[in-house]
PQR file with spaces between the fields and no chain letter, atoms N, CA, C, O and H, PARSE charges and radii, in Angstrom:
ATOM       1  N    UNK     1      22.201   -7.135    0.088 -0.4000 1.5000
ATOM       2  CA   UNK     1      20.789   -7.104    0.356 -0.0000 2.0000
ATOM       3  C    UNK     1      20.056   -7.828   -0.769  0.5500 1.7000
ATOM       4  O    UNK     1      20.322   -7.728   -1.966 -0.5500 1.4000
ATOM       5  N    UNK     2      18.662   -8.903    0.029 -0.4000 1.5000
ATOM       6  CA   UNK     2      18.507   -9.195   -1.233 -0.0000 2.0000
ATOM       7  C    UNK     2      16.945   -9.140   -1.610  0.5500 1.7000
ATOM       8  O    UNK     2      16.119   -9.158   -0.698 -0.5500 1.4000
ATOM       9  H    UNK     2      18.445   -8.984    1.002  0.4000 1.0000
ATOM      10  N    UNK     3      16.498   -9.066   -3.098 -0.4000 1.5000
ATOM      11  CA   UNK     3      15.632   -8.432   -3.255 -0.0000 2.0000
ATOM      12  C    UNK     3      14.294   -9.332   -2.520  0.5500 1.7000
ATOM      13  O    UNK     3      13.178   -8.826   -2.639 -0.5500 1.4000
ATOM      14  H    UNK     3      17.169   -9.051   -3.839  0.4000 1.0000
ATOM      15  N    UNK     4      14.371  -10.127   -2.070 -0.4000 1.5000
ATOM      16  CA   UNK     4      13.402  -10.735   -1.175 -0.0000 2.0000
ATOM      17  C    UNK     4      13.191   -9.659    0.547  0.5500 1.7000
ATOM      18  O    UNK     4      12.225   -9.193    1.150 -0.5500 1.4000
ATOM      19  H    UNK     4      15.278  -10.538   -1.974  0.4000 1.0000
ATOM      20  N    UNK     5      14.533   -9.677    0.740 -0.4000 1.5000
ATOM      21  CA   UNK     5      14.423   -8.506    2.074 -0.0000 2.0000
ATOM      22  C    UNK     5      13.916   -7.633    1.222  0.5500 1.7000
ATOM      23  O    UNK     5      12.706   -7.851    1.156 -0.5500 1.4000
ATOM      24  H    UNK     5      15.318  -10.056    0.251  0.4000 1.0000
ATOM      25  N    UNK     6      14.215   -6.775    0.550 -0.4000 1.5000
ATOM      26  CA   UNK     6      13.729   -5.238    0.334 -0.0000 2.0000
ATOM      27  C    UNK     6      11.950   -5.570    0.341  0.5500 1.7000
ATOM      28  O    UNK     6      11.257   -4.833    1.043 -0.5500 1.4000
ATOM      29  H    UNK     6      15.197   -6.597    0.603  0.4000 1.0000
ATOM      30  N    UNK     7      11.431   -6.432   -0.273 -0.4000 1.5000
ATOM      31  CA   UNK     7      10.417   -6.522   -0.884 -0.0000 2.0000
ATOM      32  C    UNK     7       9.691   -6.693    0.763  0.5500 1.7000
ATOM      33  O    UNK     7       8.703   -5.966    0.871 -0.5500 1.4000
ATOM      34  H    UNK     7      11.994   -7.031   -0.843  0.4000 1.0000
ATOM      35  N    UNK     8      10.077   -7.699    2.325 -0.4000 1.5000
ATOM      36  CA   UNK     8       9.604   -8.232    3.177 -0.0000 2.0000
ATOM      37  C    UNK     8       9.789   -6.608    3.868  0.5500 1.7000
ATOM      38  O    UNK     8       8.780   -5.992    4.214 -0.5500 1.4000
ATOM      39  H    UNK     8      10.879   -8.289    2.238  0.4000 1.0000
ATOM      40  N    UNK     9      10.915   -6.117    3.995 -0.4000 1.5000
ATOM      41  CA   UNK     9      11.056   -4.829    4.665 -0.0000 2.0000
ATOM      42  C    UNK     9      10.069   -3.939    4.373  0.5500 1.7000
ATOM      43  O    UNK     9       9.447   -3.447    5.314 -0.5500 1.4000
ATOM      44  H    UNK     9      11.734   -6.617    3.715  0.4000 1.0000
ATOM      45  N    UNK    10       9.728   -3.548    2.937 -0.4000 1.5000
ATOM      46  CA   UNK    10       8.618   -2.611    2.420 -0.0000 2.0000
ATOM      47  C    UNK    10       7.247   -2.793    2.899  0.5500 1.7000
ATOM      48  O    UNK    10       6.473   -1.844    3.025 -0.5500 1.4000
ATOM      49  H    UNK    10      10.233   -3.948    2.172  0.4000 1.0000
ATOM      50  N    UNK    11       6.864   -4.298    3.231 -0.4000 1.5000
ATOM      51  CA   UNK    11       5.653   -4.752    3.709 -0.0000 2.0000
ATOM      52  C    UNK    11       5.614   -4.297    5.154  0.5500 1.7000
ATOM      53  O    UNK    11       4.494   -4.023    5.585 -0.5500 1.4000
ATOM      54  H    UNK    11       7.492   -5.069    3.129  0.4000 1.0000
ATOM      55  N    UNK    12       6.680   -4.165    6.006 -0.4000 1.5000
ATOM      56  CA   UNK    12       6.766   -3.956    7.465 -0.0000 2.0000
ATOM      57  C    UNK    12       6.862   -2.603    7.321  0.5500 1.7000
ATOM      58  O    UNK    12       6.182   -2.012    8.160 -0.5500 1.4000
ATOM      59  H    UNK    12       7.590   -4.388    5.657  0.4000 1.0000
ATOM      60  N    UNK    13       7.507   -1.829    6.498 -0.4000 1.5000
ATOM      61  CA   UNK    13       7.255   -0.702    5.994 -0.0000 2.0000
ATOM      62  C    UNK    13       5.204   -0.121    6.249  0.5500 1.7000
ATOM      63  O    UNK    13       4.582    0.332    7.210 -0.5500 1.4000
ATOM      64  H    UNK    13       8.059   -2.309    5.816  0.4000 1.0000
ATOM      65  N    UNK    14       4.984   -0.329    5.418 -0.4000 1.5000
ATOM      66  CA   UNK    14       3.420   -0.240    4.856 -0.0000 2.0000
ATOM      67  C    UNK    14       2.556   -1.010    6.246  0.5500 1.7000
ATOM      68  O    UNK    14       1.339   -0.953    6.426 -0.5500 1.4000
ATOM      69  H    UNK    14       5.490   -0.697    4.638  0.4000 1.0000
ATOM      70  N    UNK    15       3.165   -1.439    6.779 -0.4000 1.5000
ATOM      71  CA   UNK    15       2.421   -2.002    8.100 -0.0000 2.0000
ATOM      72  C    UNK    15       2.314   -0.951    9.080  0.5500 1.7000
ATOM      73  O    UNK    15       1.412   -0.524    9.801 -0.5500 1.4000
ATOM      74  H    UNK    15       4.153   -1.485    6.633  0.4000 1.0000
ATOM      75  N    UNK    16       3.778   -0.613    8.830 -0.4000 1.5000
ATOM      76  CA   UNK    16       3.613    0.739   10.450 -0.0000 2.0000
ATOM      77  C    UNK    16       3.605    2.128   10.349  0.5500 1.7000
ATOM      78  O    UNK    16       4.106    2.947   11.120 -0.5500 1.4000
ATOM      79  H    UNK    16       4.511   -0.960    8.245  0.4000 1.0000
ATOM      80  N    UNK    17       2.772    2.371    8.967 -0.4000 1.5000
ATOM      81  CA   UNK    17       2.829    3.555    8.570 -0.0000 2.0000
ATOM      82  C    UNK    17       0.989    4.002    8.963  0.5500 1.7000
ATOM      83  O    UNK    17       0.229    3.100    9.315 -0.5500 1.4000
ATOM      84  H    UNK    17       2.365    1.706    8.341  0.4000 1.0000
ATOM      85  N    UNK    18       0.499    5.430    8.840 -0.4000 1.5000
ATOM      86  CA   UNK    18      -0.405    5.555    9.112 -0.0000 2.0000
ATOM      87  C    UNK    18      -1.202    5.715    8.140  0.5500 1.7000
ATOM      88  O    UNK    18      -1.055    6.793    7.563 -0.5500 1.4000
ATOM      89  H    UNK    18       1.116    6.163    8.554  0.4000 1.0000
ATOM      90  N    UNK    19      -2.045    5.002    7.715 -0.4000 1.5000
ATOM      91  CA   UNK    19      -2.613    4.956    5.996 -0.0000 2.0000
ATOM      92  C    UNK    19      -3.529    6.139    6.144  0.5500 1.7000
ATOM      93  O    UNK    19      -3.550    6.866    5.151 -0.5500 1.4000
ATOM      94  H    UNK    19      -2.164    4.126    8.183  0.4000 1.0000
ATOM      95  N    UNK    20      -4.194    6.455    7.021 -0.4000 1.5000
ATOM      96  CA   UNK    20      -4.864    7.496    7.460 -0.0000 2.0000
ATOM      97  C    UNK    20      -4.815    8.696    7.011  0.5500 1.7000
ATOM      98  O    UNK    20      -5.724    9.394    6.563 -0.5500 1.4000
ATOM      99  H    UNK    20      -4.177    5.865    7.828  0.4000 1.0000
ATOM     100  N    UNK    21      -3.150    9.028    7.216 -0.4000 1.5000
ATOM     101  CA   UNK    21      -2.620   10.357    6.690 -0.0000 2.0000
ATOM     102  C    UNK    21      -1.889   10.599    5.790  0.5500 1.7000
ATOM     103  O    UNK    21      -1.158   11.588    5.839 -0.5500 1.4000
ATOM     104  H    UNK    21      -2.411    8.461    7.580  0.4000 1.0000
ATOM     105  N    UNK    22      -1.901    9.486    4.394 -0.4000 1.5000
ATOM     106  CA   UNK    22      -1.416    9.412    3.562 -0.0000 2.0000
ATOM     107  C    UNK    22      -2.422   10.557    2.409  0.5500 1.7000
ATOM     108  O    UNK    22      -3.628   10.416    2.208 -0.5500 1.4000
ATOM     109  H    UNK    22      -2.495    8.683    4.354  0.4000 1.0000
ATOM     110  N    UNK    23      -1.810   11.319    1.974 -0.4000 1.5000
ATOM     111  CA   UNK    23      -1.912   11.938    0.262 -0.0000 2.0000
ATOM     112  C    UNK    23      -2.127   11.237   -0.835  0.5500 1.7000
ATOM     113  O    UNK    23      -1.531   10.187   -1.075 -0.5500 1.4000
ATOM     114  H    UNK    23      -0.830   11.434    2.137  0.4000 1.0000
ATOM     115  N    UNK    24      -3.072   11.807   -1.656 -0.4000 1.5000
ATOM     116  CA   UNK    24      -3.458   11.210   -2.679 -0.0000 2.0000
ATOM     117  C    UNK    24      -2.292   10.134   -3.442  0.5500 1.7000
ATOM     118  O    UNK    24      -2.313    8.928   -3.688 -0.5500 1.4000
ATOM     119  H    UNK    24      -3.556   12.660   -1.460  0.4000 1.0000
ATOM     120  N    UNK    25      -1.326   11.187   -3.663 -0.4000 1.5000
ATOM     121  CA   UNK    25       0.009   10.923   -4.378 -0.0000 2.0000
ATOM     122  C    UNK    25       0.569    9.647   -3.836  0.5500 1.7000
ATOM     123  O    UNK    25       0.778    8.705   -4.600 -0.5500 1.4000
ATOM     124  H    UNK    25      -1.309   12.166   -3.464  0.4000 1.0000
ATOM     125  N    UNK    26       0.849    9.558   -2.433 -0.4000 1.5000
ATOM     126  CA   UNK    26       1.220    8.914   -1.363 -0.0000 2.0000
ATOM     127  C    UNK    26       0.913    7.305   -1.318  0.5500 1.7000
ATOM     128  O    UNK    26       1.727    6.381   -1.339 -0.5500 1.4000
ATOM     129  H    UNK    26       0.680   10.323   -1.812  0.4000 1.0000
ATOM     130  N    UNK    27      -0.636    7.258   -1.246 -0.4000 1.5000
ATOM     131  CA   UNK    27      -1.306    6.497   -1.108 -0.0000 2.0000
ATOM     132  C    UNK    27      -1.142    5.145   -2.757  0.5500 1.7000
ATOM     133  O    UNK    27      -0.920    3.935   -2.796 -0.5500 1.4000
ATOM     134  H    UNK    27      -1.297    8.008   -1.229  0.4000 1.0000
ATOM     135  N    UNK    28      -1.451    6.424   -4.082 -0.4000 1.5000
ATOM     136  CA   UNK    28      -0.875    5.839   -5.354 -0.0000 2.0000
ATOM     137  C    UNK    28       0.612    4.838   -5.221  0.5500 1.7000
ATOM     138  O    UNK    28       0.873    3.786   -5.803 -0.5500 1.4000
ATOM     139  H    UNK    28      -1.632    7.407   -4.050  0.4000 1.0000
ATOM     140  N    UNK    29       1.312    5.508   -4.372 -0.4000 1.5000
ATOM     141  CA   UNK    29       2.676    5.013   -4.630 -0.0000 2.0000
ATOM     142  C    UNK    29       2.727    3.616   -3.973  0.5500 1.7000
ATOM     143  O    UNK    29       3.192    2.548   -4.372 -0.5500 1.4000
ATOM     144  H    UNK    29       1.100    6.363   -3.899  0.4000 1.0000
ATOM     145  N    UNK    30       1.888    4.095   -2.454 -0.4000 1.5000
ATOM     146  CA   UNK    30       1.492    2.702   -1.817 -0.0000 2.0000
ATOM     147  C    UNK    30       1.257    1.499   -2.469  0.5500 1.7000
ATOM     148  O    UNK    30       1.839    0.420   -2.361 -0.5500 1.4000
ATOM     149  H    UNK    30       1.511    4.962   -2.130  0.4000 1.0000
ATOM     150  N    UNK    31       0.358    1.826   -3.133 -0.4000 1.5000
ATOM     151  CA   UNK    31      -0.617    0.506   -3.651 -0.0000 2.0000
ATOM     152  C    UNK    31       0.128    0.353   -4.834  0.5500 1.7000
ATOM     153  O    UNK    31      -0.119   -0.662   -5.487 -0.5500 1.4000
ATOM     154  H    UNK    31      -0.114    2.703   -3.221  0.4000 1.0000
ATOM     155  N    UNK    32       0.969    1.115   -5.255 -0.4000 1.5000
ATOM     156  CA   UNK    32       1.889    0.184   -6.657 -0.0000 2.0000
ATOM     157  C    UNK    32       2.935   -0.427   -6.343  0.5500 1.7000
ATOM     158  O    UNK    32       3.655   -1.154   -7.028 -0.5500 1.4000
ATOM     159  H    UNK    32       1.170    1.939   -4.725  0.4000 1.0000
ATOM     160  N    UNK    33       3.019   -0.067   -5.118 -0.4000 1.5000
ATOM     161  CA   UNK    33       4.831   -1.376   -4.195 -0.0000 2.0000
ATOM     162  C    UNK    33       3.835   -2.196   -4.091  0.5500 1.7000
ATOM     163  O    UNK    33       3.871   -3.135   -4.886 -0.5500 1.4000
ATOM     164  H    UNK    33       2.434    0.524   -4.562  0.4000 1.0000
ATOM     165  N    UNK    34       2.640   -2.143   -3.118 -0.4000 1.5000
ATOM     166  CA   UNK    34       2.117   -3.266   -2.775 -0.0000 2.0000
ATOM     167  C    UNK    34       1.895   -4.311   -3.986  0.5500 1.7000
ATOM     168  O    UNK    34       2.200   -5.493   -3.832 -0.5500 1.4000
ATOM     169  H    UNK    34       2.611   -1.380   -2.472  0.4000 1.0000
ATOM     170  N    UNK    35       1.428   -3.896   -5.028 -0.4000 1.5000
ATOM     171  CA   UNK    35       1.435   -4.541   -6.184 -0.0000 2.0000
ATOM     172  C    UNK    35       2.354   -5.416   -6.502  0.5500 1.7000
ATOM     173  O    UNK    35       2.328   -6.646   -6.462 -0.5500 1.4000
ATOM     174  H    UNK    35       1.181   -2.936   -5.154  0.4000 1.0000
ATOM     175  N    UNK    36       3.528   -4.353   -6.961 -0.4000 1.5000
ATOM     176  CA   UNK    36       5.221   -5.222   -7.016 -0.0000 2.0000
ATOM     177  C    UNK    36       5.193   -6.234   -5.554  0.5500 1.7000
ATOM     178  O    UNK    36       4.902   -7.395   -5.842 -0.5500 1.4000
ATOM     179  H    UNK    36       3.549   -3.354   -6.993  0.4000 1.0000
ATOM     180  N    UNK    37       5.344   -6.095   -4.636 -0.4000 1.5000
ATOM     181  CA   UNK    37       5.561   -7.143   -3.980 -0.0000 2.0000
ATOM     182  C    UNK    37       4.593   -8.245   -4.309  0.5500 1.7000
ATOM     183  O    UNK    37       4.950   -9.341   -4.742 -0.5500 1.4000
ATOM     184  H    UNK    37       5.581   -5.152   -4.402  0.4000 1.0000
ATOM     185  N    UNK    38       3.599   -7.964   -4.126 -0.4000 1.5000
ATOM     186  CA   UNK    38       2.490   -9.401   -4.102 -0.0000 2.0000
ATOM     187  C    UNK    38       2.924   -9.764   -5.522  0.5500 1.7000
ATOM     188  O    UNK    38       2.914  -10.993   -5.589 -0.5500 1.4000
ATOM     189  H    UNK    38       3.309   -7.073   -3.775  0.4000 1.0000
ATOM     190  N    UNK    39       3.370   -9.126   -6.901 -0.4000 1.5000
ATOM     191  CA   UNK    39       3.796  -10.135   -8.218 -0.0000 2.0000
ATOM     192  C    UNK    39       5.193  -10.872   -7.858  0.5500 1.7000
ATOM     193  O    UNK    39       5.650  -11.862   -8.429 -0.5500 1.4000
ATOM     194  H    UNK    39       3.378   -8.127   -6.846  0.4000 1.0000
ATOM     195  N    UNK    40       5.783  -10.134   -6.745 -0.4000 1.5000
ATOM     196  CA   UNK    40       7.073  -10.589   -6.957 -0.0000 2.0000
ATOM     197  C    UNK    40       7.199  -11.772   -5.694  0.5500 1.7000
ATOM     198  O    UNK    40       8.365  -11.994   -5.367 -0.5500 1.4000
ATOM     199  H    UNK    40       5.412   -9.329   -6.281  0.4000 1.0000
ATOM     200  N    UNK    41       6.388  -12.375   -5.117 -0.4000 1.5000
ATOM     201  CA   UNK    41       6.130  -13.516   -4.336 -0.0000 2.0000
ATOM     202  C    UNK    41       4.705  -13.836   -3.731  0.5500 1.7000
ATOM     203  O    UNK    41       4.220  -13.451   -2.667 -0.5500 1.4000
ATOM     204  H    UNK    41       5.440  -12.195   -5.382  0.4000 1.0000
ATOM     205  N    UNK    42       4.117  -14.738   -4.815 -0.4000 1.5000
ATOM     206  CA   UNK    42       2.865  -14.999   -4.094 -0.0000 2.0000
ATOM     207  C    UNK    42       2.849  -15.161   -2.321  0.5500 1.7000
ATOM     208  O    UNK    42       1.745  -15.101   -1.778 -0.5500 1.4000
ATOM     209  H    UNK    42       4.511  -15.051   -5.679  0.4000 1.0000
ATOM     210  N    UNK    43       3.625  -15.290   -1.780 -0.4000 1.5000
ATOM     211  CA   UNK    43       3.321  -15.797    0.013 -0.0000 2.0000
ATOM     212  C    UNK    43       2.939  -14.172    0.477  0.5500 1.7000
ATOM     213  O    UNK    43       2.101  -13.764    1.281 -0.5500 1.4000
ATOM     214  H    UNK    43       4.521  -15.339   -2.221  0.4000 1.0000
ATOM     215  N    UNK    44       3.937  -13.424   -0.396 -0.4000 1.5000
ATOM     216  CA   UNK    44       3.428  -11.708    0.274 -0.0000 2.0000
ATOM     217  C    UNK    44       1.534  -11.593    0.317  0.5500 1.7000
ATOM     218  O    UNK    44       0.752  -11.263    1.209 -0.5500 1.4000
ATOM     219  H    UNK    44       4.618  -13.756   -1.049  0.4000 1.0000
ATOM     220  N    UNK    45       1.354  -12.023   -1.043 -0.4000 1.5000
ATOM     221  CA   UNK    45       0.237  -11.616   -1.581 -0.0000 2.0000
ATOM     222  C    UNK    45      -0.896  -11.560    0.151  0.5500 1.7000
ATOM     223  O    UNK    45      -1.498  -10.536    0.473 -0.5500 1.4000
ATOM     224  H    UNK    45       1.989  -12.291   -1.768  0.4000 1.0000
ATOM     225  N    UNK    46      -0.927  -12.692    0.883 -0.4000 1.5000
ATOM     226  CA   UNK    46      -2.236  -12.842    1.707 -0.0000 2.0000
ATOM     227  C    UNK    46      -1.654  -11.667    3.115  0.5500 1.7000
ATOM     228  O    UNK    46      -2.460  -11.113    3.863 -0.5500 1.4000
ATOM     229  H    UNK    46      -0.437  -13.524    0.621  0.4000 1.0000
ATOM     230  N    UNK    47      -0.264  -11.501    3.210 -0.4000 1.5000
ATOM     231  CA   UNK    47       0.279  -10.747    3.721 -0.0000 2.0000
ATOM     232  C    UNK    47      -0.310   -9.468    3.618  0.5500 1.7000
ATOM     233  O    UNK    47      -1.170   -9.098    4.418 -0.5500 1.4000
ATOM     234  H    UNK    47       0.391  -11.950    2.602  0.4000 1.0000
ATOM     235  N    UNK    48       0.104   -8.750    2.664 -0.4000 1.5000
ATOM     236  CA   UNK    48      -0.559   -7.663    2.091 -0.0000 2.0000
ATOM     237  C    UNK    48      -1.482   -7.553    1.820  0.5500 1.7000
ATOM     238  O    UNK    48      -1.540   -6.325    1.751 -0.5500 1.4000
ATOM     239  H    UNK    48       0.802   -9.050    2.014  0.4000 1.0000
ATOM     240  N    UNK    49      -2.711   -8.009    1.484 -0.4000 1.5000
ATOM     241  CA   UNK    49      -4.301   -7.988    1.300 -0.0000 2.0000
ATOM     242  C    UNK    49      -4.618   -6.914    2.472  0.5500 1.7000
ATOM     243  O    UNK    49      -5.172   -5.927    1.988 -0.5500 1.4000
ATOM     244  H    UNK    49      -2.664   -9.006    1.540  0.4000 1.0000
ATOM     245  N    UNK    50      -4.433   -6.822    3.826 -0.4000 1.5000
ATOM     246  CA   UNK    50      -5.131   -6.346    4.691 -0.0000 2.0000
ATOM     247  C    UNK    50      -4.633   -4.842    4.465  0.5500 1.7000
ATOM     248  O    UNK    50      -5.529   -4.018    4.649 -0.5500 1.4000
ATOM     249  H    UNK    50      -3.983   -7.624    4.218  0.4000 1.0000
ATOM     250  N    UNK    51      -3.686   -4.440    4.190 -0.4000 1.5000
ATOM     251  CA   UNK    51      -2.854   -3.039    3.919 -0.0000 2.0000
ATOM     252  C    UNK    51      -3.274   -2.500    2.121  0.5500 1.7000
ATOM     253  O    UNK    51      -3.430   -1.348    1.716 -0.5500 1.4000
ATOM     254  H    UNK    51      -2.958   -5.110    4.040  0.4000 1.0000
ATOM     255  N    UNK    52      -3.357   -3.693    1.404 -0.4000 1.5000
ATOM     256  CA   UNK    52      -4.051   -3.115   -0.190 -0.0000 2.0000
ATOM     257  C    UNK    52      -5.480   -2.351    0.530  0.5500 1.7000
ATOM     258  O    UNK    52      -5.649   -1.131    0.524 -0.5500 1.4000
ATOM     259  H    UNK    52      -3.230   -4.629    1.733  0.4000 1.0000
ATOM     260  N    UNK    53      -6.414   -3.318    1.120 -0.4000 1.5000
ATOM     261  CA   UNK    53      -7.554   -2.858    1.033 -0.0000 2.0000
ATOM     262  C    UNK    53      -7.629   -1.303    2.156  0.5500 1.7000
ATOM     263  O    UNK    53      -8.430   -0.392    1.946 -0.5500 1.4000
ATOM     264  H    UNK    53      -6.277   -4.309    1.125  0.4000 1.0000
ATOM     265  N    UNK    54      -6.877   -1.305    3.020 -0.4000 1.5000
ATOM     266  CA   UNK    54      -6.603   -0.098    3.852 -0.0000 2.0000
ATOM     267  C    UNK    54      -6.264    1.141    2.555  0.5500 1.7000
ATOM     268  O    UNK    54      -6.868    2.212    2.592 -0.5500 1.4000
ATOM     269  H    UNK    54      -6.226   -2.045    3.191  0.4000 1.0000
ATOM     270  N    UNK    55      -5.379    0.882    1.591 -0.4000 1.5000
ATOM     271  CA   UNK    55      -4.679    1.761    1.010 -0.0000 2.0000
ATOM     272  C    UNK    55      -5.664    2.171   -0.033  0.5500 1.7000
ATOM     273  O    UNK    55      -5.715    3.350   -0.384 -0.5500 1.4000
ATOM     274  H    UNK    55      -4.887    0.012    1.561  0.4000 1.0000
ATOM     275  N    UNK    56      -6.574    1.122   -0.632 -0.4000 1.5000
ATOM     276  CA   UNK    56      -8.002    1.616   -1.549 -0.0000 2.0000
ATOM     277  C    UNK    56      -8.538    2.439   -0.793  0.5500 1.7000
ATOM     278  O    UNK    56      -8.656    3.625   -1.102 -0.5500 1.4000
ATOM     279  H    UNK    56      -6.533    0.164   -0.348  0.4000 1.0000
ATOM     280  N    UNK    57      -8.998    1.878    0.454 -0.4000 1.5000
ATOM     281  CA   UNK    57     -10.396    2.903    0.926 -0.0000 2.0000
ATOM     282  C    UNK    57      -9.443    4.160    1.517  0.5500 1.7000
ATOM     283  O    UNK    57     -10.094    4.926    2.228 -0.5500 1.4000
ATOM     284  H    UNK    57      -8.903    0.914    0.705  0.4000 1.0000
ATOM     285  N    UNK    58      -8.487    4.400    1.410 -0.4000 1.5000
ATOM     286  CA   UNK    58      -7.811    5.604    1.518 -0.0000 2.0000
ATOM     287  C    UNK    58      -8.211    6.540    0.290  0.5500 1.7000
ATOM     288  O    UNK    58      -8.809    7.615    0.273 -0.5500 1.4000
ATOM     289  H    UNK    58      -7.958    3.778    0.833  0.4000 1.0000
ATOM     290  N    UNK    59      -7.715    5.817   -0.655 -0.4000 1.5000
ATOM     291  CA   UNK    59      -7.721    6.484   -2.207 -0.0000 2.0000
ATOM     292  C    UNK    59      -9.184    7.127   -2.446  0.5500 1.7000
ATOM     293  O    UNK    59      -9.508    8.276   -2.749 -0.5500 1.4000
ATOM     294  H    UNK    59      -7.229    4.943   -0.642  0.4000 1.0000
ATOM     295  N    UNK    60     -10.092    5.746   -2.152 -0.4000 1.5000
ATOM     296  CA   UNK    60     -11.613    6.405   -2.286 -0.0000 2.0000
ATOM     297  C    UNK    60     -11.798    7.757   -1.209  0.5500 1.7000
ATOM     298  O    UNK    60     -12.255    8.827   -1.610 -0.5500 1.4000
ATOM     299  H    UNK    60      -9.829    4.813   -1.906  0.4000 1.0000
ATOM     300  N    UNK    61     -11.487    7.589   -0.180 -0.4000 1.5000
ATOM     301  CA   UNK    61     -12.005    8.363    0.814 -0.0000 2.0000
ATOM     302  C    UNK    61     -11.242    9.918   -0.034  0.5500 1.7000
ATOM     303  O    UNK    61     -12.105   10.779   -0.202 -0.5500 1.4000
ATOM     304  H    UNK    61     -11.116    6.720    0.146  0.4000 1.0000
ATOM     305  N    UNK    62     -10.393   10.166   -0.340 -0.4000 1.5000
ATOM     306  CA   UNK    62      -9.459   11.336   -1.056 -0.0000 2.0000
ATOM     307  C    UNK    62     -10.470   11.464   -2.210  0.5500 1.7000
ATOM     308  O    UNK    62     -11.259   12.408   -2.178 -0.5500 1.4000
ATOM     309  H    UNK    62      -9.692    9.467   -0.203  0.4000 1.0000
ATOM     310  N    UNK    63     -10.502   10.604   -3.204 -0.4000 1.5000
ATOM     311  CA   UNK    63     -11.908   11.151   -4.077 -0.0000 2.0000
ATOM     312  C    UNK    63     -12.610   11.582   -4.188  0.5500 1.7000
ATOM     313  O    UNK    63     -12.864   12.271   -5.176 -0.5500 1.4000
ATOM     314  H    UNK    63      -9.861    9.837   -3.230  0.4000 1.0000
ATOM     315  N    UNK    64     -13.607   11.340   -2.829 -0.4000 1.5000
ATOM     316  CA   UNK    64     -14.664   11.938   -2.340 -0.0000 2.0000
ATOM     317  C    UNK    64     -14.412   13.082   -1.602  0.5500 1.7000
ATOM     318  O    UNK    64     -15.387   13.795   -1.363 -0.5500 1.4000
ATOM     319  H    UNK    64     -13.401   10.780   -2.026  0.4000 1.0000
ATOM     320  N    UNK    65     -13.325   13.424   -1.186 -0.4000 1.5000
ATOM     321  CA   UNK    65     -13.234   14.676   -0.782 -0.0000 2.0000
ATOM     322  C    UNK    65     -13.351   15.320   -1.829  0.5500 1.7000
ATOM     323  O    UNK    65     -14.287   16.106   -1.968 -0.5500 1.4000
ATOM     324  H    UNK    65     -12.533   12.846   -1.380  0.4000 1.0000
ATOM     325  N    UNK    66     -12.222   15.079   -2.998 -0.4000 1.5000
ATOM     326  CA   UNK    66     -12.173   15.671   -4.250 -0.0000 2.0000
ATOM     327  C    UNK    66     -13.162   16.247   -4.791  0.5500 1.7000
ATOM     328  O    UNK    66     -13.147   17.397   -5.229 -0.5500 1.4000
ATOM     329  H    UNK    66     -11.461   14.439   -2.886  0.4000 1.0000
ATOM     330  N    UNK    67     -14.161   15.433   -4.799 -0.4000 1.5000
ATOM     331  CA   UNK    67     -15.231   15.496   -5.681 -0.0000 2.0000
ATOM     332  C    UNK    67     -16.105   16.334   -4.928  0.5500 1.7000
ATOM     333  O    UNK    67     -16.837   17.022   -5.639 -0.5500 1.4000
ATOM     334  H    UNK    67     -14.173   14.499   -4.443  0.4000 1.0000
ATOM     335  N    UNK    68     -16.275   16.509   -3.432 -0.4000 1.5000
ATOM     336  CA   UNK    68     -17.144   17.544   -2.899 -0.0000 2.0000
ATOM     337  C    UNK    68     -16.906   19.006   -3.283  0.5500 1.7000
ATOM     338  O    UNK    68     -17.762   19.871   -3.470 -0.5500 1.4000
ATOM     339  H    UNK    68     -15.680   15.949   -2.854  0.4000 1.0000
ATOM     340  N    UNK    69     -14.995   19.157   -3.401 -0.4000 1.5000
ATOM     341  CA   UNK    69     -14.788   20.319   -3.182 -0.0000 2.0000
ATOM     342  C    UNK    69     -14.630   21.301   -4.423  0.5500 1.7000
ATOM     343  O    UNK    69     -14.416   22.499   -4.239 -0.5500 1.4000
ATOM     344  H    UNK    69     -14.300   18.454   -3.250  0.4000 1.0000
């Protein structure tokens, strides 16, 4: 296996997952693969943009719960 698949798999990964019902924790872990992938091949990078910004306004939206309760 090579680390180009793992990295393309994780993105199809993070594609068909439901960002919706991701956990604070969850969501963190998200957006730091997404990270690693987009350093580890710019072509991911425009790939992943649409799933980073899903996985922020996740994070925010959990904050603001946070912060109400």
């Amino acid at each position: 296996m090579s680390y180009t698949w793992d990295m393309a798999f994780l993105l199809e990964y993070f594609r068909e997952i439901d960002i919706s019902r991701l956990t604070h924790q969850e969501a963190k872990q998200c957006l730091y693969y997404l990270n690693l992938i987009q350093l580890s091949n710019q072509a991911y990078e425009a790939e992943g943009a649409p799933i980073r910004e899903k996985v922020i306004e996740r994070l925010k939206e959990l904050e603001n719960q946070q912060q109400k309760s």
